[in-house]
C-alpha positions in Angstrom: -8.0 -33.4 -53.1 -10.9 -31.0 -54.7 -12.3 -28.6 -52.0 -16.0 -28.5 -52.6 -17.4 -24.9 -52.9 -20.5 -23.5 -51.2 -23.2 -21.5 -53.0 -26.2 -19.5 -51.8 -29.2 -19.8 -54.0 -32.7 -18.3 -53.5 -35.7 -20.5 -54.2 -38.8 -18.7 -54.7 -42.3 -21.1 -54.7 -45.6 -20.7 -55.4 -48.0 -22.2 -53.1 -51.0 -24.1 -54.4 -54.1 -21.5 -53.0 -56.1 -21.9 -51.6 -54.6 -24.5 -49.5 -56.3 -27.9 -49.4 -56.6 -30.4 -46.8 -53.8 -32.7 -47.9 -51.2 -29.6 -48.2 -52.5 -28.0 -44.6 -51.8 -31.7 -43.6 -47.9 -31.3 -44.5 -47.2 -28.4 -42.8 -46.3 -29.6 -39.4 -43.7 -31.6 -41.1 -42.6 -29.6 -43.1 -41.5 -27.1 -40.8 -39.8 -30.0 -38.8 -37.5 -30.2 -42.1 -37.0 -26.5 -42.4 -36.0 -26.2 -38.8 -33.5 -29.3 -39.2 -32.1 -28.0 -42.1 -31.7 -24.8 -40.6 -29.8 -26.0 -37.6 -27.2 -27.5 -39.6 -27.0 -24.5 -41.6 -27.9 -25.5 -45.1 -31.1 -22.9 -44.8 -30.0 -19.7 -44.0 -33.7 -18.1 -44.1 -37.0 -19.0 -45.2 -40.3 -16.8 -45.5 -43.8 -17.0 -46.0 -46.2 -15.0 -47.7 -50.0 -16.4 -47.3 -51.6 -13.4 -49.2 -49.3 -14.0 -52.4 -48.9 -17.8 -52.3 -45.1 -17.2 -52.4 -42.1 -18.8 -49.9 -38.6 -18.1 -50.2 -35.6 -19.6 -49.0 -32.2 -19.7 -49.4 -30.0 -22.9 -49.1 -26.2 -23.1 -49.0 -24.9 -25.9 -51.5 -22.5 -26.7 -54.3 -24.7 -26.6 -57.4 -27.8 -26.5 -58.9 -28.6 -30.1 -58.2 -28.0 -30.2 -55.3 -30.9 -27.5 -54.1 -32.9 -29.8 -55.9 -32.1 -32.8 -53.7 -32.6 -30.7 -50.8 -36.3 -29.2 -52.1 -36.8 -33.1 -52.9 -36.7 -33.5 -48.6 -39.5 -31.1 -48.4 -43.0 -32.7 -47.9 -45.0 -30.0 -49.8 -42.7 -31.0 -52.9 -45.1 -32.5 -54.9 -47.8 -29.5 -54.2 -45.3 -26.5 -55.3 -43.5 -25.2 -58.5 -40.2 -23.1 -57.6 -37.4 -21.5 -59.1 -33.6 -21.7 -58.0 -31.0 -18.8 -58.7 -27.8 -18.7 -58.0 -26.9 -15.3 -55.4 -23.9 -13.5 -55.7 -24.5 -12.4 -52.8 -27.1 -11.9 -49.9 -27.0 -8.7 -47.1 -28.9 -9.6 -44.2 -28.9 -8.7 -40.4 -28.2 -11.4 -38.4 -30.2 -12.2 -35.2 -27.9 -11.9 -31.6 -29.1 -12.0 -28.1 -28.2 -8.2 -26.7 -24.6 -7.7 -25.1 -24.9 -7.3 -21.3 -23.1 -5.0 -19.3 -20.6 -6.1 -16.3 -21.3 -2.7 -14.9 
């Protein structure tokens, strides 16, 4: 049996500006998808820059295509133009609720 190997890759979009009613319209579900894929882990980050049209995220997955078919879930799909690269890797600081003391 093949073990499947996981990938990050960054995808960096450009937002249509200014935004038009139909696009503001698919925001709300759009983050519903984002925060669903996040909490099974596929997106491990995902930004927003209003002033430069730009949003990127990175998605764990086994190729290429597969990103694809991910972005392909996202409601503004048919409103953007991205690109997908392949990381070799990706620092970040992770997020943790603060240790408390038993003292």
């Amino acid at each position: 049996m093949e073990q499947s190997s996981l990938y990050e890759y960054m995808v960096e979009v450009n937002l249509p500006l200014p935004f038009n009613k139909e696009f503001i319209s698919l925001i709300p579900n759009q983050r519903e998808v984002v925060n669903k894929l996040m909490s099974e882990r596929i997106i491990s980050s995902y930004a927003v820059s209003l002033e430069d049209g730009k949003l990127w995220t990175t998605i764990f997955a086994e190729s290429v295509d597969e990103v694809t078919d991910i972005l392909m879930e996202f409601p503004i799909i048919n409103h953007i133009d991205y690109k997908i690269s392949k990381l070799v890797f990706h620092n970040n600081v992770s997020l943790t609720l603060p240790q408390f003391s038993l003292n």
